[in-house]
VMD Tcl script that draws the C-alpha trace (Angstrom):
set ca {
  {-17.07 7.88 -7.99}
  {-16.63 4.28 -9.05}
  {-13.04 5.15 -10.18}
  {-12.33 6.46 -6.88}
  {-13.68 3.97 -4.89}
  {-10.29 1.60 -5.18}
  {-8.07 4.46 -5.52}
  {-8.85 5.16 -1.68}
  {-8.98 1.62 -0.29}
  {-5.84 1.59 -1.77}
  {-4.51 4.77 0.03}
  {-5.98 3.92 3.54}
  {-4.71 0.58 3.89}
  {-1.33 1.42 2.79}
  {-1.05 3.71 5.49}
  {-2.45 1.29 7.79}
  {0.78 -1.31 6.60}
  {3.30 1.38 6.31}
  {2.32 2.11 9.79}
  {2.19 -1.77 11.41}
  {5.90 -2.12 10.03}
  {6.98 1.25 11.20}
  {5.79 -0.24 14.48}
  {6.68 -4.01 14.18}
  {10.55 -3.30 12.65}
  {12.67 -1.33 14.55}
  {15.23 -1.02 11.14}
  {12.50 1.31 9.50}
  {11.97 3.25 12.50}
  {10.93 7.06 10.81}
  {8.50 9.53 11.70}
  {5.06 10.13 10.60}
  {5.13 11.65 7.54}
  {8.01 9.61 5.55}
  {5.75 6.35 7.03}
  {2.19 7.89 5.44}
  {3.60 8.95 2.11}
  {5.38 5.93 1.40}
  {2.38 3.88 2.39}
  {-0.13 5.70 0.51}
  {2.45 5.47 -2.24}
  {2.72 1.76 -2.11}
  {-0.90 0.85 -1.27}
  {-1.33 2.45 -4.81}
  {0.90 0.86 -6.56}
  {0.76 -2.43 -4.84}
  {-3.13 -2.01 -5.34}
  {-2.49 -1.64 -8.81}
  {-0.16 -4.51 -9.22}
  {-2.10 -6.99 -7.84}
  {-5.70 -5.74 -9.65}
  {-3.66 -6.54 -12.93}
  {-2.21 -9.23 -12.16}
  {-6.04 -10.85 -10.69}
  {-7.43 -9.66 -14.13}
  {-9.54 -6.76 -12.24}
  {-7.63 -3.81 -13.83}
  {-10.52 -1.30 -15.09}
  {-12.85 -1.98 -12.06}
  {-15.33 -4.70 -14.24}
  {-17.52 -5.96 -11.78}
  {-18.46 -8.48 -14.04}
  {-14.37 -9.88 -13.87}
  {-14.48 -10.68 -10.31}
  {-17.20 -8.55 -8.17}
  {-17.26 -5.47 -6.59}
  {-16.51 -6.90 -3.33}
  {-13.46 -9.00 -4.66}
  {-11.83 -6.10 -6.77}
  {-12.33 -4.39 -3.51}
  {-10.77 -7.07 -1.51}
  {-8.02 -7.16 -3.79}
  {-7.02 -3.29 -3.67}
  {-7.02 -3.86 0.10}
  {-4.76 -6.74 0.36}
  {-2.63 -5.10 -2.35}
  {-2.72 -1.99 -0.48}
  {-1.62 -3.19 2.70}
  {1.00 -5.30 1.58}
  {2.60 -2.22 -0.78}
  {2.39 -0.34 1.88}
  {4.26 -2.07 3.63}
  {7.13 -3.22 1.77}
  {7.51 0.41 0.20}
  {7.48 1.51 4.08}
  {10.11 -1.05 4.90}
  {12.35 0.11 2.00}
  {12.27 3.84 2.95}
  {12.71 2.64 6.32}
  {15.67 0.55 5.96}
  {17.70 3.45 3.59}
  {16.42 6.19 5.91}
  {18.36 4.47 8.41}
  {21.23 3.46 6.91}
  {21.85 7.20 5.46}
  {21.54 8.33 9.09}
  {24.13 6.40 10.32}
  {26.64 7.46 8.08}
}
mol new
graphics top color blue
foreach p $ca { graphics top sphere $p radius 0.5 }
foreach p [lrange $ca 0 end-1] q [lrange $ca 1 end] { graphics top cylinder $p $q radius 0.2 }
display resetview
């Protein structure tokens, strides 16, 4: 369950970016389902990127605390989300205009 734990923060809150720029920037105006997947897909990874790079990868409580590792995977997953939403966003549009 431990090893879950940041694997969900991580999903939730990048939905919850992917979705404030689908709503703040009109460029990566898409519906729904392109916004949740590539949130969820970039709250992972952006999750990920930032536990490594803050020394928490593995989840050792000891490294930084529970609440900080957590912290980190949702400040991680918000901004992935976000930027991966933007992206898919941005090309989504420009390959309907064409």
């Amino acid at each position: 369950m431990e090893a879950l734990l940041p694997i969900v923060v991580q999903v939730i809150t990048g939905i919850i970016g992917g979705q404030a720029v689908g709503a703040a920037v009109q460029q990566a105006a898409m519906s729904q389902l392109p916004k949740i997947l590539s949130g969820a897909i970039g709250g992972v990874a952006g999750g990920t990127i930032l536990g490594t790079l803050l020394g928490g990868a593995g989840g050792d409580p000891a490294a930084g605390g529970a609440l900080g590792g957590l912290l980190g995977d949702a400040v991680g997953g918000v901004g992935g989300g976000a930027i991966l939403s933007a992206i898919v966003g941005i090309i989504m549009n420009s390959v309907s205009k064409r």
